[in-house]
N, CA and C atoms as an extended XYZ file, in Angstrom:
255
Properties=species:S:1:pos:R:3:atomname:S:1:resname:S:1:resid:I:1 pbc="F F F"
N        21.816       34.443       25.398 N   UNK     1
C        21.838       35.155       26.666 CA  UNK     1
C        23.039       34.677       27.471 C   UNK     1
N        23.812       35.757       28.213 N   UNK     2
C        25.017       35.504       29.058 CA  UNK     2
C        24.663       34.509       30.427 C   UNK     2
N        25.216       33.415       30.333 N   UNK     3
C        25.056       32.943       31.965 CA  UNK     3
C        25.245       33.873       33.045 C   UNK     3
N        25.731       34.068       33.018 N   UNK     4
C        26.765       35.236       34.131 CA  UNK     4
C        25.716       36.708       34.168 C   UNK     4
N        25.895       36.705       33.283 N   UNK     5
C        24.554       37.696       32.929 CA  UNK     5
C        23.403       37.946       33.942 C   UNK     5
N        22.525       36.838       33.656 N   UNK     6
C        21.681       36.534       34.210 CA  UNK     6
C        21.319       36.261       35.856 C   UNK     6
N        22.772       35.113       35.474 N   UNK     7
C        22.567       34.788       37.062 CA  UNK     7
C        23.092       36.216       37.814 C   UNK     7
N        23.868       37.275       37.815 N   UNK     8
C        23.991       38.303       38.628 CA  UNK     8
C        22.750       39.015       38.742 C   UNK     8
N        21.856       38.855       37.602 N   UNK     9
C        20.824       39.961       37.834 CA  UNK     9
C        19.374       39.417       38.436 C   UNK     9
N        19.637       39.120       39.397 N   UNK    10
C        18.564       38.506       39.850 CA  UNK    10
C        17.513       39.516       40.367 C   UNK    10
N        18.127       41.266       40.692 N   UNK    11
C        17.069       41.681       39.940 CA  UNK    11
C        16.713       42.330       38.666 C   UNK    11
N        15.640       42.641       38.242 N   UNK    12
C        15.631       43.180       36.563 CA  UNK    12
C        14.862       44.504       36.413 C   UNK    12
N        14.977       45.148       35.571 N   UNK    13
C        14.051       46.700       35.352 CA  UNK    13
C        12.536       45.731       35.486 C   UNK    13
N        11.753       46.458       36.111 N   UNK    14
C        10.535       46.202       36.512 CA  UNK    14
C         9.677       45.862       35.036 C   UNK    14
N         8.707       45.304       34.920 N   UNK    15
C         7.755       45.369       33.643 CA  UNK    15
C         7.549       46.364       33.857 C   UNK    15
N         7.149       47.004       32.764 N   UNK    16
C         6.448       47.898       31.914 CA  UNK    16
C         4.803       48.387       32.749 C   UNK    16
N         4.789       48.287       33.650 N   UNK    17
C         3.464       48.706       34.547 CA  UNK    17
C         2.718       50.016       34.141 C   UNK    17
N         4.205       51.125       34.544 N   UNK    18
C         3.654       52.612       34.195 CA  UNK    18
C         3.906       52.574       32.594 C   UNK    18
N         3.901       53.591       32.372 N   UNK    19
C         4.548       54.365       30.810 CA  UNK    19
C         5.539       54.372       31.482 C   UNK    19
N         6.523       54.598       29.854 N   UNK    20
C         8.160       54.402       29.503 CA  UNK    20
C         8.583       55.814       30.455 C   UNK    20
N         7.521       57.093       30.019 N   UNK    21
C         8.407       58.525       30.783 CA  UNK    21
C         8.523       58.493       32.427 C   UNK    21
N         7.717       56.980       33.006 N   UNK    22
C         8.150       57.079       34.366 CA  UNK    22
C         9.056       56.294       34.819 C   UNK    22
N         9.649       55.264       34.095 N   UNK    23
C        10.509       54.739       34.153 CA  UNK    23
C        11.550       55.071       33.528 C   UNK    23
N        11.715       56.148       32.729 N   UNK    24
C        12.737       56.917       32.351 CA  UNK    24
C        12.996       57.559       33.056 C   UNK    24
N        11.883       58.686       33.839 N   UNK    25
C        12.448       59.859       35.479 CA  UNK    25
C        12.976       58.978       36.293 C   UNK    25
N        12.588       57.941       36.772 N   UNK    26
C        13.053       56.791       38.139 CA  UNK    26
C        15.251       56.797       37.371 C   UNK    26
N        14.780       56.268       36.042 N   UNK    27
C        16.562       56.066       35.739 CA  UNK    27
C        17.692       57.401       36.007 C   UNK    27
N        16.738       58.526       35.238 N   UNK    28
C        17.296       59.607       35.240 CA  UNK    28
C        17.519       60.384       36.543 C   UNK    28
N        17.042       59.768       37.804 N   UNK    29
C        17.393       60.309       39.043 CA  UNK    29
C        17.973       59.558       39.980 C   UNK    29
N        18.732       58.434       38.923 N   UNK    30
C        19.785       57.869       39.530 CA  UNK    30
C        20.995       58.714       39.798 C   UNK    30
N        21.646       58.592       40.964 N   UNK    31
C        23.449       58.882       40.501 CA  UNK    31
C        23.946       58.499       39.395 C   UNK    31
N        24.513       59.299       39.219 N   UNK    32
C        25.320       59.113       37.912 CA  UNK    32
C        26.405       57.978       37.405 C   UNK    32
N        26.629       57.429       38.333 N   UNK    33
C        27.430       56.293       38.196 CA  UNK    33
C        26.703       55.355       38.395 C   UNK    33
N        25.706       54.975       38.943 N   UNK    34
C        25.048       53.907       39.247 CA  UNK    34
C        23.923       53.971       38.280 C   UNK    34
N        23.537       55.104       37.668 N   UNK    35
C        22.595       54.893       35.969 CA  UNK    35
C        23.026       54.397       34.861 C   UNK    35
N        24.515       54.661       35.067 N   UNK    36
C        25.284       54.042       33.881 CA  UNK    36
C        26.013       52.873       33.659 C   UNK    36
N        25.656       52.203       35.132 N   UNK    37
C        26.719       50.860       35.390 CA  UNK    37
C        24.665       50.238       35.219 C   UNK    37
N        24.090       50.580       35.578 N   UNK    38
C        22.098       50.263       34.709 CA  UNK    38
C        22.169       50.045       33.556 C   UNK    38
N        22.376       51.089       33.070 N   UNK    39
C        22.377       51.045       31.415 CA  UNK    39
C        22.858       50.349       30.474 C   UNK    39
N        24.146       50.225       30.917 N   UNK    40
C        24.860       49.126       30.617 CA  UNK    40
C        24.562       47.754       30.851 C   UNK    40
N        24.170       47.799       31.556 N   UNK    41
C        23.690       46.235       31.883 CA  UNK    41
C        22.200       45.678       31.519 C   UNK    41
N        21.514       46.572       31.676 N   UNK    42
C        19.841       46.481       31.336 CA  UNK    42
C        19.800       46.809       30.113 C   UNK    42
N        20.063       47.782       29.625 N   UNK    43
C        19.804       48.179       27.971 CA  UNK    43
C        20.540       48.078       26.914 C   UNK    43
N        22.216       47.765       27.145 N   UNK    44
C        23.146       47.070       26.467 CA  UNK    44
C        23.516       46.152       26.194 C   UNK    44
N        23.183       45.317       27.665 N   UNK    45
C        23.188       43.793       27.449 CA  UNK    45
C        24.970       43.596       28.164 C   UNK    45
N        25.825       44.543       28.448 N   UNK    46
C        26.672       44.233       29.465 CA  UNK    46
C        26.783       43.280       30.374 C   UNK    46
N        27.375       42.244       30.350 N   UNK    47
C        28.098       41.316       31.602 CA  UNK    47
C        28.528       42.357       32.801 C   UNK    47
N        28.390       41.675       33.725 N   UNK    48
C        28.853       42.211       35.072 CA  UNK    48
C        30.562       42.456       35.074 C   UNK    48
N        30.870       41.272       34.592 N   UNK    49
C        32.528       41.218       34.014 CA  UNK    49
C        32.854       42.478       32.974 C   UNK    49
N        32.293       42.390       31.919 N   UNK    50
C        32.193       43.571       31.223 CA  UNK    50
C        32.222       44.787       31.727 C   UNK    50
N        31.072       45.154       32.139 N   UNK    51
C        31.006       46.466       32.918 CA  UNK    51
C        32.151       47.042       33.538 C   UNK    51
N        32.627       46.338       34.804 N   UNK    52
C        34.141       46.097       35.802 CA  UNK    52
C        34.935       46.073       35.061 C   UNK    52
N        35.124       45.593       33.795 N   UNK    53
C        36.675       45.636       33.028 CA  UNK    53
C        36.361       47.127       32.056 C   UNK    53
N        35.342       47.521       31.675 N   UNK    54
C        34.906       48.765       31.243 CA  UNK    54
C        35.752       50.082       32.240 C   UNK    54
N        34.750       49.716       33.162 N   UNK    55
C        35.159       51.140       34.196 CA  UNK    55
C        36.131       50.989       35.247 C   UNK    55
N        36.866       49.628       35.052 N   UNK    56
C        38.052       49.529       36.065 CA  UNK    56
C        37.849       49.229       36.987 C   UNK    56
N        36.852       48.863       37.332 N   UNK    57
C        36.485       48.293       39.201 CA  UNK    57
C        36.161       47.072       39.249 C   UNK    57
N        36.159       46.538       40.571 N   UNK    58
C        35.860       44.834       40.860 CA  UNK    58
C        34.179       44.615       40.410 C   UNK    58
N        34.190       43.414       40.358 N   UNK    59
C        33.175       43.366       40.023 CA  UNK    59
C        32.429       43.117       40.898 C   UNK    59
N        32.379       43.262       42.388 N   UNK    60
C        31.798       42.882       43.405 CA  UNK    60
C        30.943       44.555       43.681 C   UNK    60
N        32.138       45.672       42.786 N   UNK    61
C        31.395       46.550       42.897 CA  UNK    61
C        30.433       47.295       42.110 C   UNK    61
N        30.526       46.573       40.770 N   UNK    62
C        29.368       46.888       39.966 CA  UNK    62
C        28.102       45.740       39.919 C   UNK    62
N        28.135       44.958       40.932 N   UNK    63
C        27.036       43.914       41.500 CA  UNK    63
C        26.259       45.112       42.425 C   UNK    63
N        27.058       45.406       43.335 N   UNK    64
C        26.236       45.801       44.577 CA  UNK    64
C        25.957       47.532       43.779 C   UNK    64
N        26.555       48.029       43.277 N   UNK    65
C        25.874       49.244       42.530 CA  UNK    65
C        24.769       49.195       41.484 C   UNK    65
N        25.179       47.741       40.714 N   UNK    66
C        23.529       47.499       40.119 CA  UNK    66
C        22.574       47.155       40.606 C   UNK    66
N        22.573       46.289       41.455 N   UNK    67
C        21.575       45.871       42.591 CA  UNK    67
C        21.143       47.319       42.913 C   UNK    67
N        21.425       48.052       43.340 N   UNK    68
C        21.380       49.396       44.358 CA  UNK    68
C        20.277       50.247       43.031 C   UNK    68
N        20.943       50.481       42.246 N   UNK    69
C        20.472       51.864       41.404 CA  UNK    69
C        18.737       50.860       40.833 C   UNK    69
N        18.740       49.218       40.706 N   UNK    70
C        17.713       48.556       40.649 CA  UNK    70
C        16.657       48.446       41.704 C   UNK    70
N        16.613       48.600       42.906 N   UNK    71
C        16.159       48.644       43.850 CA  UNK    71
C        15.655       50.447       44.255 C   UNK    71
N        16.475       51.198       43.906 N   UNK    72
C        15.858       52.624       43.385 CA  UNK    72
C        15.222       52.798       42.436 C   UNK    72
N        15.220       52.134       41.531 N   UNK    73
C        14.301       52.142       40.220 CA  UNK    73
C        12.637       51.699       41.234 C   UNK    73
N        13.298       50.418       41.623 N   UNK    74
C        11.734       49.683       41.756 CA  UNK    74
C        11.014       50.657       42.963 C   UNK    74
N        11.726       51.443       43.816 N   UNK    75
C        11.134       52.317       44.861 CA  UNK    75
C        10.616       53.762       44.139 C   UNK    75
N        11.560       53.863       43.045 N   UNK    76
C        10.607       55.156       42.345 CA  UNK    76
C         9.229       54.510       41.856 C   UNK    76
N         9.444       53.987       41.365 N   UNK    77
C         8.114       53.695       40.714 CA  UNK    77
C         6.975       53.446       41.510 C   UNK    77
N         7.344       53.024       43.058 N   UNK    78
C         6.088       52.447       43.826 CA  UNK    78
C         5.879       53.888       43.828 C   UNK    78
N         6.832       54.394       44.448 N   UNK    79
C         6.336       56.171       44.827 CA  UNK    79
C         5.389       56.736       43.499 C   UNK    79
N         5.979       56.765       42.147 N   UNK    80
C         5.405       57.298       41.036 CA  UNK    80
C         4.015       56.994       41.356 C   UNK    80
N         3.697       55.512       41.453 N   UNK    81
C         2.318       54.867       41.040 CA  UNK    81
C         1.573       54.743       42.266 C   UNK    81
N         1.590       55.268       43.379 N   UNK    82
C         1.128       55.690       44.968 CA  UNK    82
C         0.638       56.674       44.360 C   UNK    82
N         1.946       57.900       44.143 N   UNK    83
C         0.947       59.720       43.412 CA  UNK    83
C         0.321       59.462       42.414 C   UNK    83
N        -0.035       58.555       41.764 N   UNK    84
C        -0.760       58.400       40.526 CA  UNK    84
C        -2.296       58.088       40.273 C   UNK    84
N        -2.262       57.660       42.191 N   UNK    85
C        -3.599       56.564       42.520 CA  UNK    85
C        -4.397       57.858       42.862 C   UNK    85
C-alpha cells in the first residue's frame, strides 16, 4: 500500500452498507471529472501524485476534488438509505 496514498485519503468509499447498484448511482452522479479523479484513486489504486501527473493538475487539486466527489458519495448514500427506510 502507497504511503502517500493513504495518508491523502483520509476519506474512503464508504463500506458496503447498501448494495453495490447504490453505490454505483451515488458514483455515477458525480461530475465528471471528479468521478474519474474517484476512480482512479479508489478503484485503481492511483496516488494522488499519480492522478495530478495523469491529468496535468496540482495536486492540491486532485486532493480537494477527491475529498469533494467522496463526501458526495457519502451524502448520496445517507439520502439513498433515508428513502429506503
Amino acid at each position: 500500500m502507497n504511503p502517500e496514498n493513504s495518508r491523502n485519503n483520509a476519506r474512503r468509499l464508504p463500506a458496503a452498507t447498501l448494495d453495490d447498484s447504490a453505490l454505483g448511482a451515488a458514483i455515477s452522479r458525480l461530475p465528471a471529472t471528479i468521478r474519474w479523479i474517484v476512480i482512479l484513486g479508489e478503484r485503481d489504486g492511483l496516488s494522488t501524485r499519480e492522478i495530478a501527473n495523469l491529468a496535468g493538475v496540482s495536486l492540491e487539486l486532485v486532493k480537494s476534488m477527491r475529498g469533494r466527489g467522496l463526501a458526495l458519495i457519502q451524502e448520496d448514500l445517507v439520502i439513498q438509505r433515508g428513502a429506503a427506510s
